[in-house]
Kinemage of the C-alpha trace (Angstrom):
@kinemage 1
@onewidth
@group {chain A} dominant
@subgroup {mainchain}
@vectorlist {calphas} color= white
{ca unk a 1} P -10.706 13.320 -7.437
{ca unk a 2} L -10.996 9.804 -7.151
{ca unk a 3} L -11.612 7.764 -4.185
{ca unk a 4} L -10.364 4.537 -2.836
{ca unk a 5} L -11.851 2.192 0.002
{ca unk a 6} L -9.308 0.853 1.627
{ca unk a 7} L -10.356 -2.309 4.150
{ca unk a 8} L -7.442 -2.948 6.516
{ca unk a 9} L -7.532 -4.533 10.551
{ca unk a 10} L -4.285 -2.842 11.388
{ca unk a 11} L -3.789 0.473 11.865
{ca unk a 12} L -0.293 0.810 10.601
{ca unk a 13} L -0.951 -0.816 7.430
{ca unk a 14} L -4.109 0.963 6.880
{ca unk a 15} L -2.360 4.471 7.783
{ca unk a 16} L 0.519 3.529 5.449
{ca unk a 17} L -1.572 2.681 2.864
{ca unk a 18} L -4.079 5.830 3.096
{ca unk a 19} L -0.865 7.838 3.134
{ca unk a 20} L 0.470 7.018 -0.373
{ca unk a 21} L -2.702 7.334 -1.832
{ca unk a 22} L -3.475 10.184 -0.838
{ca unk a 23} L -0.083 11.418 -2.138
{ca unk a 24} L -0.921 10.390 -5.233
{ca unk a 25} L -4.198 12.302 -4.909
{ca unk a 26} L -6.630 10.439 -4.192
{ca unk a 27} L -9.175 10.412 -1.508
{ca unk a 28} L -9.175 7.461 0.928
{ca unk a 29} L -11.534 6.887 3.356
{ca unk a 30} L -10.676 3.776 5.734
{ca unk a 31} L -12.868 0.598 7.288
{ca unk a 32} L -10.952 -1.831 9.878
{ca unk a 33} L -13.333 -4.740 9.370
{ca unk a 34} L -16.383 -6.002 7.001
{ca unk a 35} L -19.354 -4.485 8.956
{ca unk a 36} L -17.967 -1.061 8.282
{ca unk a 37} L -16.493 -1.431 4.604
{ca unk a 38} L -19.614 -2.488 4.293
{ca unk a 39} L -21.635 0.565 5.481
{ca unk a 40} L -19.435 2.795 3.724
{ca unk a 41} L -19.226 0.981 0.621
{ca unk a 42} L -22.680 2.471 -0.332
{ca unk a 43} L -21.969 6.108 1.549
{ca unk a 44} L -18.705 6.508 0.381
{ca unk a 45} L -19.204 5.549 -3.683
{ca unk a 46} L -15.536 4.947 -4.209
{ca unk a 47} L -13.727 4.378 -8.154
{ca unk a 48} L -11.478 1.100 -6.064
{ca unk a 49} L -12.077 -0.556 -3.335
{ca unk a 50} L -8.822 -2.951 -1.555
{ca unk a 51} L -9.697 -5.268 0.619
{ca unk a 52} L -7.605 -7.842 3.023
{ca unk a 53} L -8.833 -10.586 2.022
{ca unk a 54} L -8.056 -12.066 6.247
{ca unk a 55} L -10.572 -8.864 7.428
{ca unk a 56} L -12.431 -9.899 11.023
{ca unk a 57} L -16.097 -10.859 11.057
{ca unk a 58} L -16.638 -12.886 7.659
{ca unk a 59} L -14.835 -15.787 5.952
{ca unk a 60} L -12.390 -13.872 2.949
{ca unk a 61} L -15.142 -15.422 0.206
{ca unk a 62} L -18.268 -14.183 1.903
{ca unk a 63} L -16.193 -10.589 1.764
{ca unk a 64} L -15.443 -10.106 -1.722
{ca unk a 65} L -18.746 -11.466 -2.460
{ca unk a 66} L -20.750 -9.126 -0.165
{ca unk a 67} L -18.956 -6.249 -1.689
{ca unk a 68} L -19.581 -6.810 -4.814
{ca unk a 69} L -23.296 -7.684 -4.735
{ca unk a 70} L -23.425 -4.209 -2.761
{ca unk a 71} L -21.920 -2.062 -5.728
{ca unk a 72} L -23.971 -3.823 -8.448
């Protein structure tokens, strides 16, 4: 099964989100803001990971950067 990271602040978005992937079959496994995408991004080893780019915490650049640097 493959697994998606989804990185979403609100909860109805996030839930909405989660739902249709997981119709789709896949297994989602959410993080409201940057500090915890980022200690599951490691944990959680996921095949996609979505981001909002406007995610608490970090500027939207330092974000996508972090993440990346993590998986490599």
């Amino acid at each position: 099964m493959k697994k998606i990271l989804v990185v979403e602040d609100e909860l109805s978005i996030s839930n909405l989100i989660s739902s249709n992937l997981e119709q789709a079959d896949y297994k989602v496994v959410t993080a409201c803001d940057s500090t915890e995408a980022l200690r599951l991004v490691d944990s959680f080893c996921s095949h996609l990971l979505t981001i909002e780019l406007l995610v608490p915490q970090q500027s939207r650049v330092t974000n996508l950067v972090t993440l990346l640097q993590v998986r490599q």
